[in-house]
C-alpha positions in Angstrom: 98.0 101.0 109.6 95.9 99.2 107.0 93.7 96.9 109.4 91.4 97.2 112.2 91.9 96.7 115.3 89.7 93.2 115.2 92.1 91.7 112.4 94.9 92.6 114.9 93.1 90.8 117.4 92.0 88.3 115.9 95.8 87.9 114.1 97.4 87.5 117.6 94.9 84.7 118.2 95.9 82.4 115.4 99.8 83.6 115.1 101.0 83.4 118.9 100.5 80.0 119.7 102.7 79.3 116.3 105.5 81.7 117.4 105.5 80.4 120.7 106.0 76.7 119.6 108.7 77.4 117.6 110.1 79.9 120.0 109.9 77.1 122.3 112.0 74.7 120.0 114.8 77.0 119.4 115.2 77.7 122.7 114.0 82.0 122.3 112.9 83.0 125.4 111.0 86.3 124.0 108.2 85.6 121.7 106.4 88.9 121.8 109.1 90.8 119.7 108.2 88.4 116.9 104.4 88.5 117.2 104.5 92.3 117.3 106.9 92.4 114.2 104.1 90.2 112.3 101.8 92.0 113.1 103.4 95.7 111.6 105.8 94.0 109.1 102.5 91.7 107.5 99.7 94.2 108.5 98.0 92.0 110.9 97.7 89.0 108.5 95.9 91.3 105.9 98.8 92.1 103.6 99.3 90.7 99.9 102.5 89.2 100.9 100.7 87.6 103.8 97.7 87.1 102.1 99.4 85.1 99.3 102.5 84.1 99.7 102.2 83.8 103.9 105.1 86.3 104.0 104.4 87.9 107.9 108.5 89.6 108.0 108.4 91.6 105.1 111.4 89.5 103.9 113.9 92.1 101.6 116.1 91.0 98.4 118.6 93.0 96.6 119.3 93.1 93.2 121.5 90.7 94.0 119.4 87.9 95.2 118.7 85.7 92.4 115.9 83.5 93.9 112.5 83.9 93.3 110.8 86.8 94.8 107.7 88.3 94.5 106.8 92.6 95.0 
């Protein structure tokens, strides 16, 4: 898991009223599918891609992707 069960809390707190907004302006009708896949794809807010580069989806690239990307 990689974080407690307070970061998780305390993750939901500041991400859900974001997710819901913008859930909101395109029209999604489910929000907690989003939330929860933050939460496991970013570890709760407490992951480096999180942590630095506010990456919460675990975003993938092939080798064919020739943006910039970060591991």
């Amino acid at each position: 898991m990689g974080y407690t069960e307070t970061e998780a809390k305390n993750f939901i707190k500041r991400i859900a009223p974001l997710i819901v907004e913008e859930a909101k302006k395109r029209g999604y009708p489910i929000r907690s599918t989003a939330i929860s896949q933050a939460i496991i794809e970013g570890a709760a807010g407490t992951s480096t891609l999180a942590k630095l580069y506010h990456n919460h989806f675990g975003m993938k690239a092939t080798s064919s992707y020739k943006g910039d990307r970060v591991k």
